[in-house]
C-alpha angles and dihedrals in degrees: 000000000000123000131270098260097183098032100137097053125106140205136207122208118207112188115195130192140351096307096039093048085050091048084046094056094055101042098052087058091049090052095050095048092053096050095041081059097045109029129070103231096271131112096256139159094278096049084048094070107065089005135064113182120223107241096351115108128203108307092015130125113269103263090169126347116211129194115241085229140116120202128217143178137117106227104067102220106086089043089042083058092047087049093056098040134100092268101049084111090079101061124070119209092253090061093071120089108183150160136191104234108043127210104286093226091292126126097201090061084050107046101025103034105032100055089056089066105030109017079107108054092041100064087032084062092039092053089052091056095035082055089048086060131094100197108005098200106168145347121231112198120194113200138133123241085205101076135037106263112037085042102044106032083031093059092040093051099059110045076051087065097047092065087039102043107020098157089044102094102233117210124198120204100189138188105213118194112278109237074252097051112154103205107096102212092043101111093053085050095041090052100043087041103053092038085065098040088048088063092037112038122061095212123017115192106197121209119177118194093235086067088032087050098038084052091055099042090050096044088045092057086057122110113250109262101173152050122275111239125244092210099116114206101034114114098202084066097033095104082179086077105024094056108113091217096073098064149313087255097064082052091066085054102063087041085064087058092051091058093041090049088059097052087052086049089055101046090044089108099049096041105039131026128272148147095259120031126191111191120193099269089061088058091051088034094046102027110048118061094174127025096241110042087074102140109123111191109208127210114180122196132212096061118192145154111290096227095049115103097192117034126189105270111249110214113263091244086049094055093049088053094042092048091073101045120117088235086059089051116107088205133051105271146073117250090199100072099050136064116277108221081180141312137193140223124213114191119198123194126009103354125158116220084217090063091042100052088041082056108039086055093053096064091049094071083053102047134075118232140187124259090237091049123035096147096046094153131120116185131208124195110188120167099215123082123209115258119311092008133142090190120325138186139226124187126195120198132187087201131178081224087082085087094075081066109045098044093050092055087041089053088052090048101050082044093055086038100050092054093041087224111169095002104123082065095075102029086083097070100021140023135250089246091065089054093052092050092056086041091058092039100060090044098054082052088058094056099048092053087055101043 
């Protein structure tokens, strides 16, 4: 086994809204399910990274684990479910941020209102988690553009820590609107929103519910192929609430875990040992050409049912193809088609470098390249599968494809705009001039991309 290289870094998670606190949820019982399988009991380095415990130091047995993690969002429901759950424990009172009325859909409550109130007792929230680290190395927010208050506060959030850690890598997961979203004033949020996080974050990786939903319809019409888990108590085995019988709701629910898997895929190398580790400065370093042209689309193989614990084994040659396929995206567009500026594999369970060179150079003779960059890969190599793996594969892209998605939100948004459908909405808290900034901002984006 190699060595673990980042042992010692540390990240914050700052869910925000209706849908990131949804994500959160998800994605902190998922955490705690991989390190219970992989760690001894002990605080230890791994746990270090998403977890701080409460009177343990390094090597000590776990007293009270507590998420790195503040959670926000100004209507109380999502963050009253969290409160009552089975992983309550790992929030303390002072990591809610909440409010009564919401954001009605609407950015400008979000980004202009909001912070009036609660700019205060958030990064007051945030600088209590950023003392409790050791090494604080990056913040991952979870939020939608498609609503009020993950796009607004989110927004706002985050070109906020960019003044305040600017030396602190700031990643956005971000839901975009689906081309059937069903929230009227979206396409002005998702613009206004995503023109913010470009400038703020260092690496967005964009998810829209369509790909999320086509994923889970394909993976529940799959026969079961593998044992059912004993752990009560753990959503990711509870078929009760994972059958896609029972409702379209309790769908939303296992695309949450999809999105949360690939953020556990993504932090592997900084969290459990392997040959080859890729920490989360060799994403930004290796990823990101231009500091603008930060968007990472994301395909993960195998793909299986979420509340199988055992899934039939794809063969490694297979994984690196599939990775790439616009059904393994997690958001709406075809890598294939685009220019890769780089992209990185992270390999979790038994994989051969020799099977990972021979297929990585496979792909480069499909793939188009620019001039300035022909050998754009970064490998990781981490020992440990997610859950109920026997080996699977994440791929992150900085793609020219990325465009399919941008100007179809940008198309939504001049159609909304033209009309002036909804505007007097946000007038109250922002001016015209805002919308066509962000206007002019994603669609310089756009050209970039396509330059």
């Amino acid at each position: 086994m190699g060595s673990l290289l980042f042992a010692m870094s540390q990240t914050i998670v700052l869910q925000v809204g209706q849908c990131g606190n949804q994500i959160g949820h998800k994605f902190w019982d998922l955490a705690l399910q991989e390190h219970s399988l992989y760690t001894t009991g002990q605080y230890d380095d791994a746990l270090s990274s998403f977890f701080r415990d409460l009177k343990s130091t390094k090597g000590g047995r776990i007293t009270g684990l507590r998420a790195r993690s503040v959670l926000i969002d100004m209507e109380p429901g999502v963050l009253g479910q969290i409160q009552s759950s089975s992983i309550s424990e790992l929030f303390d009172k002072n990591q809610y941020i909440s409010s009564d009325s919401g954001s009605g859909n609407n950015w400008s409550v979000g980004y202009h209102y909001y912070p009036q109130q609660y700019a205060e007792p958030i990064f007051e929230a945030i600088s209590k988690q950023a003392e409790a680290c050791d090494s604080l190395q990056s913040f991952f927010v979870m939020q939608s553009t498609g609503g009020g208050t993950g796009s607004g506060l989110g927004s706002f959030i985050q070109s906020e820590l960019q003044d305040l850690y600017p030396d602190i890598f700031r990643f956005s997961c971000s839901i975009v609107p689906s081309p059937n979203d069903d929230v009227v004033t979206s396409p002005y949020n998702s613009l206004l929103s995503l023109a913010k996080i470009t400038e703020a974050a260092d690496c967005i990786l964009p998810v829209d519910n369509q790909s999320l939903f086509d994923i889970y319809d394909k993976i529940s019409k799959k026969p079961d192929t593998g044992t059912q888990g004993k752990r009560l108590g753990t959503s990711i085995v509870d078929n009760t609430i994972h059958d896609p019988k029972k409702s379209k709701i309790k769908a939303y629910e296992a695309m949450n875990q999809i999105v949360s898997n690939m953020l556990l895929n993504m932090t592997s190398s900084m969290r459990f040992q392997g040959t080859m580790n890729v920490d989360i400065n060799d994403i930004v370093t290796n990823l990101v050409p231009f500091p603008r042209l930060n968007f990472l689309t994301s395909g993960m193989t195998p793909l299986y049912r979420i509340w199988d614990l055992k899934s039939s084994s794809l063969h490694i040659d297979q994984m690196f193809q599939d990775a790439f396929l616009p059904e393994t995206q997690l958001v709406s567009c075809d890598p294939r088609k685009g220019l890769f500026f780089a992209t990185a594999i992270i390999c979790r369970g038994p994989f051969e470098i020799s099977d990972v060179r021979r297929n990585i150079d496979k792909l480069c003779k499909q793939f188009k390249y620019p001039d300035w960059n022909q050998s754009g890969w970064k490998t990781g190599l981490c020992d440990y599968p997610s859950i109920g793996q026997e080996r699977n594969l994440l791929a992150l892209s900085n793609n020219t494809s990325i465009n399919q998605v941008l100007e179809r939100l940008s198309k939504r948004f001049k159609l909304l705009l033209k009309r002036k459908a909804h505007l007097h909405h946000y007038l109250d808290n922002m001016d015209l001039q805002e919308f066509l900034d962000a206007q002019e901002t994603i669609q310089t984006i756009i050209k970039e991309y396509a330059s």
